[in-house]
Legacy VTK file of the C-alpha trace (Angstrom):
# vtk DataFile Version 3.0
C-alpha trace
ASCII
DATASET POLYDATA
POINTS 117 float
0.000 0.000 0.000
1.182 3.634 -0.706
2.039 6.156 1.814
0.150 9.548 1.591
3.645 10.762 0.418
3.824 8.361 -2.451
0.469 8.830 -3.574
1.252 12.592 -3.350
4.313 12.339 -5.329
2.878 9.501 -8.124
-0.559 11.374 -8.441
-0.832 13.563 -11.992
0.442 17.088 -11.497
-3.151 18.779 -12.063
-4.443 16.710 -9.190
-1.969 17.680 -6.508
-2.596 21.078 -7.393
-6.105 20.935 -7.706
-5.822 19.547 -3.806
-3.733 22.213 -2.917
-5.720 24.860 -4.272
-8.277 23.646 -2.925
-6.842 23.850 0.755
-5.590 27.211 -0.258
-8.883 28.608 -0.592
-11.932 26.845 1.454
-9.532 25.937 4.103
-6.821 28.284 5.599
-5.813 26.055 8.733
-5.188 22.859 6.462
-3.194 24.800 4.174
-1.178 26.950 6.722
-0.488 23.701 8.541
0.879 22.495 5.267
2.864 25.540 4.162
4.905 25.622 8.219
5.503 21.931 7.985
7.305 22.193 3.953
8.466 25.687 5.173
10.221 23.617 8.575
11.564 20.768 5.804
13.708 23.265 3.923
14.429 24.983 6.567
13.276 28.195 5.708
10.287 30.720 7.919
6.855 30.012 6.168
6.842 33.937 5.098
9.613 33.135 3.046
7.167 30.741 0.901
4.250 32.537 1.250
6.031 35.934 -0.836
6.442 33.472 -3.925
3.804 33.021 -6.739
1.077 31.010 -5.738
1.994 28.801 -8.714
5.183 28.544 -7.891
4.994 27.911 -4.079
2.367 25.007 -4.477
5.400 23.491 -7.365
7.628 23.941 -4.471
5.447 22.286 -1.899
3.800 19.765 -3.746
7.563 18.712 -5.074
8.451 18.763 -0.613
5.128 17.016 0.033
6.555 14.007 -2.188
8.975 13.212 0.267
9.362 10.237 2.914
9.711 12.875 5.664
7.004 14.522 4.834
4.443 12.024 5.504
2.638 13.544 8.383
2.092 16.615 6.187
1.050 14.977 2.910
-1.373 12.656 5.185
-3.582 15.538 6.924
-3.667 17.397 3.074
-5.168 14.493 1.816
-7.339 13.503 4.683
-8.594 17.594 4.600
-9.232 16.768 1.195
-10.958 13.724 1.034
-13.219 14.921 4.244
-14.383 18.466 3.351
-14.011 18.544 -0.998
-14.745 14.672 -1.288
-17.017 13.723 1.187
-19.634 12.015 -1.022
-17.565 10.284 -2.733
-15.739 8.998 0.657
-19.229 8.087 1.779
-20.438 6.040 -1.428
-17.163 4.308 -1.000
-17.176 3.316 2.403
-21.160 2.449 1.928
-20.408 -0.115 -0.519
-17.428 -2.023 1.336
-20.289 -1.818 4.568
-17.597 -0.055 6.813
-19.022 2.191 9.328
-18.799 5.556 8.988
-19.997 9.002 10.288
-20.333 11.213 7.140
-17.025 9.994 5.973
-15.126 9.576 9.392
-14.029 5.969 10.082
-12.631 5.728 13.956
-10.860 2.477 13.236
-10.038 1.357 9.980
-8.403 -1.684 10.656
-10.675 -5.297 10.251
-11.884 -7.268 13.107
-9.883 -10.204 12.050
-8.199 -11.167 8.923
-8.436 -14.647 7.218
-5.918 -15.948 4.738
-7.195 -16.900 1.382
LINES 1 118
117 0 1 2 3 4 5 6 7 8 9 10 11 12 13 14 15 16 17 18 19 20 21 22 23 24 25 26 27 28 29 30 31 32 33 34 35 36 37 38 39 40 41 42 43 44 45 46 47 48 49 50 51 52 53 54 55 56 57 58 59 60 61 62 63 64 65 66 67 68 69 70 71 72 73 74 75 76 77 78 79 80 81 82 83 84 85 86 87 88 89 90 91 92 93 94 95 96 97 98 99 100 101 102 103 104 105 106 107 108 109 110 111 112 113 114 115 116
């Protein structure tokens, strides 16, 4: 299984940006969160990102977010994500494998038992 890191750094470019974007403008926690955590990675204060181009900072930090180190970071952007922009989806999905969920939000993921096929 991928990490959130992986998936961040395999996914098409558009996508990763679309995500960000999307963090950048219905949710200014998730994306400040995300901007101090690549900002703390290259060592750098998050002002010093945050004076770039918006096209170029989100290159910068989706290119960061791809990183093994970064997986905390790329994890709550994509959980954000999914949650608030994909939550119907995330719902369908979990309907049809019968996991419990409230509106999206599993508490624990992992199966009662597991049997070897």
């Amino acid at each position: 299984m991928l990490k959130c890191y992986e998936l961040l750094g395999f996914m098409p470019a558009e996508l990763s940006r679309e995500i960000l974007e999307y963090a950048y403008q219905a949710d200014k926690p998730l994306y400040r969160g995300v901007l101090t955590a690549v900002a703390e990675a290259n060592r750098v204060r998050p002002v010093f990102l945050e004076r770039k181009p918006r096209v170029q900072r989100h290159a910068e930090m989706i290119n960061a977010l791809g990183r093994p180190r970064m997986e905390e970071a790329a994890a709550t952007l994509l959980r954000g994500w999914l949650l608030k922009a994909q939550t119907q989806m995330l719902i369908e999905f979990l309907d049809t494998l019968g996991i419990p969920h409230d509106k999206g939000v599993v508490e624990d993921f992992r199966p009662a038992s597991m049997t070897r096929s």
